[in-house]
C-alpha positions in Angstrom: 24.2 -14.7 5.2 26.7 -13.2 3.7 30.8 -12.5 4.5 31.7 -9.6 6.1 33.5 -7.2 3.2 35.3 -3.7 3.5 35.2 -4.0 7.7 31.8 -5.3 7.6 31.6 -7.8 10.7 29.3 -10.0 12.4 27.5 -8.8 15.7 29.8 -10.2 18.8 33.2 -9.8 17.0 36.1 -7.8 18.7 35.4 -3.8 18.1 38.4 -2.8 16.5 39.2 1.2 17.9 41.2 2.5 14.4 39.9 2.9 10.7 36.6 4.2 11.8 34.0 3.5 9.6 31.7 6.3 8.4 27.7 5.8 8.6 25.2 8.3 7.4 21.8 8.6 9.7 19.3 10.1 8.0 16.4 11.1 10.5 18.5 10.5 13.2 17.3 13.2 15.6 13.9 11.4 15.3 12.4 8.7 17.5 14.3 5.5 16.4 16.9 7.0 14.5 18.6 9.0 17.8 18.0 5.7 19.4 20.2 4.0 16.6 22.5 6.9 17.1 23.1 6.2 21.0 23.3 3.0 20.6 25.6 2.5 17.8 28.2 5.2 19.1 27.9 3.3 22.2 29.0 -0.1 21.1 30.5 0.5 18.1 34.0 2.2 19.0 35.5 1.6 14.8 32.2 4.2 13.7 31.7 7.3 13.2 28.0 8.8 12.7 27.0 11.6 10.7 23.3 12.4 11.3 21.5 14.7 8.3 18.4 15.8 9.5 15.7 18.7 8.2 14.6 19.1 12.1 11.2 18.9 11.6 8.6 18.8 14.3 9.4 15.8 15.3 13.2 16.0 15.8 14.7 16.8 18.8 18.8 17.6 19.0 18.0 16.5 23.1 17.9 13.2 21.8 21.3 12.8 21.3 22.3 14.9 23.5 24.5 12.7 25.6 26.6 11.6 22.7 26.7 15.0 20.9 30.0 15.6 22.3 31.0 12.7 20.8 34.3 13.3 18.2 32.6 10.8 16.2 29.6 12.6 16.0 28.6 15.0 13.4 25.3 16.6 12.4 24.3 18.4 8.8 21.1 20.2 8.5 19.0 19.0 5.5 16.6 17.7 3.6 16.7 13.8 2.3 15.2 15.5 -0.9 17.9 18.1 -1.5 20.6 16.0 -3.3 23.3 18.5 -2.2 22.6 18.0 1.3 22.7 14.4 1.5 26.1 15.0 -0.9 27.4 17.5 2.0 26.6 14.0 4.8 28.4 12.2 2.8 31.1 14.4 2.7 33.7 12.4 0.8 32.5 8.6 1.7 30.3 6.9 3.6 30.3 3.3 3.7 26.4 2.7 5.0 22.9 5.0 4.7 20.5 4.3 7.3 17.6 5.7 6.1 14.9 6.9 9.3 13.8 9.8 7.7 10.5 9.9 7.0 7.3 11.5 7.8 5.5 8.7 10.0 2.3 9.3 11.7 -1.1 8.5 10.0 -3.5 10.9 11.4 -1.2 13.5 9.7 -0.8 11.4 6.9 -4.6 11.8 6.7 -5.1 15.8 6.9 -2.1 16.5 4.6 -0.8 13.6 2.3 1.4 15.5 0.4 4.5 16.1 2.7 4.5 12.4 2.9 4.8 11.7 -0.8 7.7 13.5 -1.0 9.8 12.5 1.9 9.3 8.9 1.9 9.3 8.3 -1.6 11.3 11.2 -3.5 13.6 11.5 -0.4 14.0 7.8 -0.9 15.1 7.8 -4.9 17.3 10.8 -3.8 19.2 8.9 -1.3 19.4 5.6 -3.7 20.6 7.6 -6.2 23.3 8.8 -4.1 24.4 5.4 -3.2 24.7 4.7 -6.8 27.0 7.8 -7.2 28.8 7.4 -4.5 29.9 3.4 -4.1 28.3 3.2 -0.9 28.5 -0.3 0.0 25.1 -0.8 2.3 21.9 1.1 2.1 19.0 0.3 4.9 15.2 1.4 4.4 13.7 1.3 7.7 10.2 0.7 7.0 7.2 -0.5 9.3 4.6 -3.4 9.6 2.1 -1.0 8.3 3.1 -1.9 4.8 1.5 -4.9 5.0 -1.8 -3.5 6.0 -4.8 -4.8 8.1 -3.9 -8.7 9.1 -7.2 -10.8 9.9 -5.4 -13.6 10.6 -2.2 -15.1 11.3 1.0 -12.7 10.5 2.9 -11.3 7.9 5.9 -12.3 6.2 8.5 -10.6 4.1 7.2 -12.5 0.7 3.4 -11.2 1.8 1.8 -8.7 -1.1 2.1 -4.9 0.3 -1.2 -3.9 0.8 -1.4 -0.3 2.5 -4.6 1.4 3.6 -3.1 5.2 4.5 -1.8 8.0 2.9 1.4 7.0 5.5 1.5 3.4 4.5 1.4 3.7 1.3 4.2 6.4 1.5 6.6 3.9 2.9 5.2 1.0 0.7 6.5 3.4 -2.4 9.5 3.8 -1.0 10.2 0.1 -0.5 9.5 -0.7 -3.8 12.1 2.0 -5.1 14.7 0.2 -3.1 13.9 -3.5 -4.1 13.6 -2.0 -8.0 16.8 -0.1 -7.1 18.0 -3.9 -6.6 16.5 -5.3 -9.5 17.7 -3.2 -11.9 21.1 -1.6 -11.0 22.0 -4.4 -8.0 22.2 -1.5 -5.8 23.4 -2.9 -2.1 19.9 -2.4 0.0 18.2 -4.1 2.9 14.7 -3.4 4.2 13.5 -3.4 7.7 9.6 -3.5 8.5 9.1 -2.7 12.3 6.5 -2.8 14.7 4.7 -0.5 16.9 7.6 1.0 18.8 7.5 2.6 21.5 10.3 4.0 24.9 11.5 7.3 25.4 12.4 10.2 23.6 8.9 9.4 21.5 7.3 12.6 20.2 4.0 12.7 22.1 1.4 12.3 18.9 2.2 8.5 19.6 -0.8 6.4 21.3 1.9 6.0 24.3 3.4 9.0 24.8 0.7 10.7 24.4 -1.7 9.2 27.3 1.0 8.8 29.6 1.5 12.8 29.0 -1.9 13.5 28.9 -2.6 11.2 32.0 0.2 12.9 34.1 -1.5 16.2 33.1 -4.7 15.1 34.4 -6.2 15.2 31.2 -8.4 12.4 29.5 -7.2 10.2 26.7 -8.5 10.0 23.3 -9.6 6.1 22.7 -10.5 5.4 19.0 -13.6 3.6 18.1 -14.0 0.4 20.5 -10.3 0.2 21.3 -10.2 -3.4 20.2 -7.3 -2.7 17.8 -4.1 -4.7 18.2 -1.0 -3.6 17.8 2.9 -5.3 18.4 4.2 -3.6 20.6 8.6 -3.3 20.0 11.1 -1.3 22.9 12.9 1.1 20.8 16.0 -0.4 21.7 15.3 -3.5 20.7 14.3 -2.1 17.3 17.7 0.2 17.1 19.5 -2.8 17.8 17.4 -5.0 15.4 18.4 -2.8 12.5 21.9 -2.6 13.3 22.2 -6.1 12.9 20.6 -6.3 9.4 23.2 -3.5 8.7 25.7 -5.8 9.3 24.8 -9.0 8.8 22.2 -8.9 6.6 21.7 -10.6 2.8 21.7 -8.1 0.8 19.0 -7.7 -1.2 16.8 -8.9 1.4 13.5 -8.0 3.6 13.7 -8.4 7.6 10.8 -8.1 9.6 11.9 -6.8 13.2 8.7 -7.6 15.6 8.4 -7.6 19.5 6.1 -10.3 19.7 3.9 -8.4 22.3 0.4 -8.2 20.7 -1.9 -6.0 22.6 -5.2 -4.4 22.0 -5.0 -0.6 22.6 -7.8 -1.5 25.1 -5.2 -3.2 27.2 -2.4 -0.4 27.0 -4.7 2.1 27.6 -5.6 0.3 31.3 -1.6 -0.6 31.6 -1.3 3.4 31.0 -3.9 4.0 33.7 -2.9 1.9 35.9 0.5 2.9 36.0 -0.7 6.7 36.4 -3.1 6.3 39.1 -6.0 7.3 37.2 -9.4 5.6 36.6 -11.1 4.9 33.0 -14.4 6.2 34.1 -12.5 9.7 34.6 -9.9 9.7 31.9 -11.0 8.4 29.1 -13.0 9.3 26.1 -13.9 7.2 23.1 -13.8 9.2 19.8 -14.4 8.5 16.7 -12.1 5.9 14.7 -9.5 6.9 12.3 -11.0 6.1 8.7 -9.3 3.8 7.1 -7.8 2.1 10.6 -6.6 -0.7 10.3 -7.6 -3.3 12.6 -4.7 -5.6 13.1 -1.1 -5.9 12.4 1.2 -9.1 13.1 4.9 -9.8 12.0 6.6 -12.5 11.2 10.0 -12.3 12.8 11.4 -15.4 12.1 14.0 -14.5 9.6 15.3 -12.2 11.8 15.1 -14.7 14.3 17.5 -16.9 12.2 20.0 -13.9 11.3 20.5 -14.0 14.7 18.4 -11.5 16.3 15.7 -11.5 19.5 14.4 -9.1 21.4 15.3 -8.6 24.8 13.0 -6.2 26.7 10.1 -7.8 28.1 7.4 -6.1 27.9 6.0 -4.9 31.0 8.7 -4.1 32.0 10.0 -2.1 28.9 6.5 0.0 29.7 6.8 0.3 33.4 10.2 2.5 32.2 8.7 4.1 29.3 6.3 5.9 31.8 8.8 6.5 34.7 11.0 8.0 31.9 7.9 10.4 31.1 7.4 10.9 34.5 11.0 11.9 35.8 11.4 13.8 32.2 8.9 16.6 31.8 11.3 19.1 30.9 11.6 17.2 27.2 8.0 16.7 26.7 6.2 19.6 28.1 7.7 22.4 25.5 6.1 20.1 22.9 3.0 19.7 23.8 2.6 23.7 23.2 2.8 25.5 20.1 2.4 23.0 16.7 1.2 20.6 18.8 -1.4 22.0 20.5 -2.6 23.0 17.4 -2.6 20.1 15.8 -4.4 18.4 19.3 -6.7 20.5 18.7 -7.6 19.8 14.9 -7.4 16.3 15.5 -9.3 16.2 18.6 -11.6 18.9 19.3 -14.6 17.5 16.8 -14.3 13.7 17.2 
């Protein structure tokens, strides 16, 4: 581990109030990144956040709506591959990027590639080369377990060969190896988080959980690919907010940390938790379509080294879940404008044949 420099500090120290530190959120109107956001300007009094954002379909300024008010709060419009919007974030000096921006879910990944390349990896290269220009002292890829690619057996650690099997995957694999070359060859301060299914509120309903609990609550069957024997582990957003935070700030740098929930589940089993829950039967709502090509079967992290910086996750699982559907429940007003225009579209492209 390395010492705290320039105000870095370990996780538990006194917040000090004055000589706010300045933190750039990229994505952070997204799933985990406004998740991140709350949390951070929460429990970190000496920080201020600025969030740049292109507000694509899966951003949502409600997300942070109840620290938008915030005087240390600040928002910028724009595009992680338009160097003079990242340069207008930074506004002067930043002394951390935490990179969420990204375009993240496979099936899209799988009917147009493109959008994909572009954010994940040349977003990715602009944003290390701003860090070069611009002396920032920490730079954090937030990456995911898919990286790793399908996992027979046993689980995989941060010295395991990348080995992704989607357009998506293989985004975010290209993206990590920018930052670790970035390392290599200029000694450019980054850290790499690879996270695992994650999964609470505020989750754009294309996700397996958001989407069935919506669906469900609708009355409307869900979508189970191929024999629903995949498995997945399953991470509370919070837990995975809070996990990268403390690689921010007491991570090596240079370094790879896996951030897993240890809660492997086949989608099988969710989908019965999900019904369950929702007071609805699988003989009703359910419908088995045809797998995703390419899906991969199993994922499983190794969160050890994590484990040894000195992180754990703390939301048990059921329990974590139990919320995450009462939250969809008592909050319909976020989700159901959604599930309209784009997205019923989309629903319907993905769905309608399979």
């Amino acid at each position: 581990m390395i010492p705290p420099r320039s105000g870095w500090r370990h996780v538990g120290e006194p917040k000090a109030p004055v000589g706010l530190r300045h933190w750039i959120v990229t994505g952070g109107l997204g799933f985990i990144g406004s998740a991140f956001v709350r949390n951070v300007l929460r429990d970190r009094l000496d920080v201020r956040i600025t969030v740049l954002d292109a507000m694509t379909y899966a951003a949502n300024p409600e997300n942070v709506r109840e620290v938008s008010g915030d005087s240390r709060y600040r928002f910028v419009r724009g595009d992680i591959c338009d160097a003079a919007a990242v340069r207008e974030a930074i506004d002067g000096g930043a002394s951390a990027i935490v990179n969420f921006a990204a375009e993240t879910h496979v099936d899209r990944s799988i009917l147009a590639p493109e959008q994909f390349l572009k954010t994940d990896i040349l977003g990715t290269h602009v944003l290390l080369e701003a860090v070069r220009e611009q002396a920032i002292e920490r730079f954090v890829q937030v990456s995911t377990d898919e990286v790793y690619g399908d996992v027979e057996h046993g689980s995989s650690a941060e010295d395991h060969p990348l080995r992704p099997r989607s357009p998506y995957a293989a985004s975010k694999a290209g993206g990590d190896l920018q930052v670790l070359a970035y390392r290599t060859t200029f000694g450019t301060p980054v850290l790499i988080t690879r996270g695992s299914n994650t999964y609470g509120p505020y989750q754009y309903p294309e996700k397996l959980i958001p989407l069935f609990v919506t669906n469900l609550i609708d009355d409307t069957q869900v979508p189970v690919y191929g024999d629903g024997r995949q498995v997945r582990d399953w991470l509370h957003v919070d837990d995975h907010a809070r996990g990268i935070l403390h690689v921010l700030e007491n991570g090596e740098l240079g370094e790879v940390y896996n951030i897993g929930g240890g809660n492997s589940r086949e989608n099988l089993e969710i989908t019965k938790e999900l019904l369950t829950a929702t007071g609805r039967t699988w003989e009703t709502h359910v419908r088995h379509v045809t797998d995703r090509p390419g899906h991969d079967r199993r994922y499983s992290l190794d969160a050890s080294k994590a484990a040894r910086l000195g992180w754990h996750p703390t939301v048990e699982f059921e329990r974590g879940l139990r919320e995450t559907v009462e939250w969809y429940q008592s909050h319909e007003a976020w989700w159901r404008p959604i599930k309209s225009g784009e997205f019923r579209e989309y629903y319907k492209t993905q769905y309608a044949s399979r």
